[in-house]
SEPAGU-746007 format. One line per 5 residues: for each residue x, y, z of C-alpha. Coordinates in Angstrom, 3 decimals. Layout:
// residues N
X/Y/Z ~ ... .
***
This chain:
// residues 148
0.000/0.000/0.000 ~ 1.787/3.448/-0.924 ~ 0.794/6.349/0.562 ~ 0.825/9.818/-1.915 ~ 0.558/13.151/-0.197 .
0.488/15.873/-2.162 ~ 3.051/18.616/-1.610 ~ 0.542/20.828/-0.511 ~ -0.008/19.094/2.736 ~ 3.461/18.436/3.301 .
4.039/21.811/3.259 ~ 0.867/23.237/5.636 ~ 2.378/20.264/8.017 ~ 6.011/22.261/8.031 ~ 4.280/25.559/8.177 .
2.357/24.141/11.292 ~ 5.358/22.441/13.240 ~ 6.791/25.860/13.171 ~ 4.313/27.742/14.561 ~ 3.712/25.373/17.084 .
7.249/25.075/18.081 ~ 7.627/29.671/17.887 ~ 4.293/29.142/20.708 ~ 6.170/26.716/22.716 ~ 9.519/28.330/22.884 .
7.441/31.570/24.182 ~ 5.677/29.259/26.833 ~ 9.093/27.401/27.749 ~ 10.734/30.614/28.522 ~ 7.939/32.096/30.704 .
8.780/29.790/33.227 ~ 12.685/30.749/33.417 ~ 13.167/33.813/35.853 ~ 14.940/36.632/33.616 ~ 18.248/38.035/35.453 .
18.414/41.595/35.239 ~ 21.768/42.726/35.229 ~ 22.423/46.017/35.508 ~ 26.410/47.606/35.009 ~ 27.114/49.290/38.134 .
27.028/53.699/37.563 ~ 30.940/53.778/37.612 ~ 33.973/51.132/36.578 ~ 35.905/51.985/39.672 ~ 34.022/50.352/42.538 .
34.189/48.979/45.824 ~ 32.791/45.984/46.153 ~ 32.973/42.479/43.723 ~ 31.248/42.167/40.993 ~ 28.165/39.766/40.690 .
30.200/36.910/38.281 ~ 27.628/36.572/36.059 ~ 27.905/39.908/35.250 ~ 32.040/39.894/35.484 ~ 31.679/36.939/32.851 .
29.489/39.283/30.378 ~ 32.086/41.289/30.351 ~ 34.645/39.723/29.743 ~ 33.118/38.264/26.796 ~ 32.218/41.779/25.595 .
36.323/42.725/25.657 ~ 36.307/44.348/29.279 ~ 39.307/43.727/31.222 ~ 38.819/43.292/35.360 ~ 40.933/44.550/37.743 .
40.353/43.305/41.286 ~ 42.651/45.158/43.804 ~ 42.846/43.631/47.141 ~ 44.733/45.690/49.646 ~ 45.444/46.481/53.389 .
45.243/50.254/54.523 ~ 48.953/49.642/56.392 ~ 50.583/48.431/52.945 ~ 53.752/50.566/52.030 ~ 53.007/50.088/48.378 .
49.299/50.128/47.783 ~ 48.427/54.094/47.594 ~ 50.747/53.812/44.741 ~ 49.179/50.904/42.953 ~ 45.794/52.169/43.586 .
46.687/55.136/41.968 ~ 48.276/53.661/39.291 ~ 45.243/51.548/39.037 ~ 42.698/54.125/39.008 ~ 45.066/55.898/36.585 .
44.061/52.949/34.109 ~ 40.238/52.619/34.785 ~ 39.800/56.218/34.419 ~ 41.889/56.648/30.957 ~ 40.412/53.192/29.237 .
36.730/53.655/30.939 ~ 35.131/51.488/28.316 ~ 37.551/48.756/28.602 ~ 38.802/48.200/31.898 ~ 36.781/47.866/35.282 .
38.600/48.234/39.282 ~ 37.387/46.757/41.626 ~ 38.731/47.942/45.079 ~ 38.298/45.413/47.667 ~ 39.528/46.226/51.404 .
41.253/43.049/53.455 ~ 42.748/44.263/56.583 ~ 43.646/40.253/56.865 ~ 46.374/41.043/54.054 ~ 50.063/41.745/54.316 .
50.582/43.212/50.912 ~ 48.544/43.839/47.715 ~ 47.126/41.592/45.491 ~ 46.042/42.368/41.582 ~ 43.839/40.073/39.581 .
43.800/40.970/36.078 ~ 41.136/39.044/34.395 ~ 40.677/39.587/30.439 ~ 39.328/36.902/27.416 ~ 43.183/36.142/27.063 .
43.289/34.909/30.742 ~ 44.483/36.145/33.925 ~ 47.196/37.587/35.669 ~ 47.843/37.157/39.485 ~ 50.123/39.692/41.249 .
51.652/40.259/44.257 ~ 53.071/43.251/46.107 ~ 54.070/44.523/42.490 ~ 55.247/47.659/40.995 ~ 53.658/49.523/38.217 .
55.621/48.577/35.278 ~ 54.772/44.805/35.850 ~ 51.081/46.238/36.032 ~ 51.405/48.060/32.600 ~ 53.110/45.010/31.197 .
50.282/42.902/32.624 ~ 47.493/44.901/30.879 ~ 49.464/44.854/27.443 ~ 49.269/41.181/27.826 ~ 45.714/40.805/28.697 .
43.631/44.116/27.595 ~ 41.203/43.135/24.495 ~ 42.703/46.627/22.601 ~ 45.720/46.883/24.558 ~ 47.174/50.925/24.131 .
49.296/52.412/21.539 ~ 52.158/52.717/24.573 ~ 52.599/48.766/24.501 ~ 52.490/48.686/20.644 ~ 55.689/51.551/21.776 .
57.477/49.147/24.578 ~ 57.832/46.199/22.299 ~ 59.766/47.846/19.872 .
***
């Protein structure tokens, strides 16, 4: 026994199984909460960022800078400075984050960027700059300048 459909009915049976499945994907979703993140007013803050949003960017080219410091450290007004130097001059590309740890002896720098990340440790500023020419999506013309 051989079955003939015409193409017309082959093709109102696609047309259907797509609207169907555009209704279903709208009900399937309904039931997912939405996560509304919002980028905080500033990229020098004080506090960690949420890591879903921290992953976001990082995919969109931001590099993050989490500074970890003690007020006593000999070094860290320096490297904040230097730091905030940075965040202010590439505002669309880099983001601080300034975390206080009185627990800490000296500094620590995490520079996290879609090339990887950087861990440093009571450093000084040129191993910063050198850090962020390694990792920064579009790194400034000054490390195009140190290479040569």
């Amino acid at each position: 026994m051989k079955f003939k459909f015409k193409p017309a009915w082959i093709g109102l049976f696609l047309i259907a199984v797509m609207l169907f499945s555009t209704f279903a994907f709208a009900v399937i979703q309904s039931f997912y909460p939405k996560q509304n993140t919002q980028l905080p007013e500033s990229n020098v803050i004080d506090y960690r960022i949420d890591a879903n949003l921290a992953n976001a960017l990082i995919q969109y080219g931001a590099t993050i800078i989490t500074f970890e410091y003690n007020l006593g450290c000999n070094n860290c007004v320096n490297q904040k400075a230097a730091l905030e130097f940075f965040a202010n001059e590439y505002k669309q590309q880099i983001w601080l984050e300034k975390i206080l740890d009185e627990t800490l002896d000296v500094s620590k720098i995490t520079i996290s960027s879609i090339y990887g990340e950087d861990k440093l440790v009571d450093t000084n500023e040129t191993e910063i700059v050198d850090s962020l020419c390694k990792l920064m999506a579009a790194p400034p013309a000054t490390c195009a300048l140190k290479k040569t």
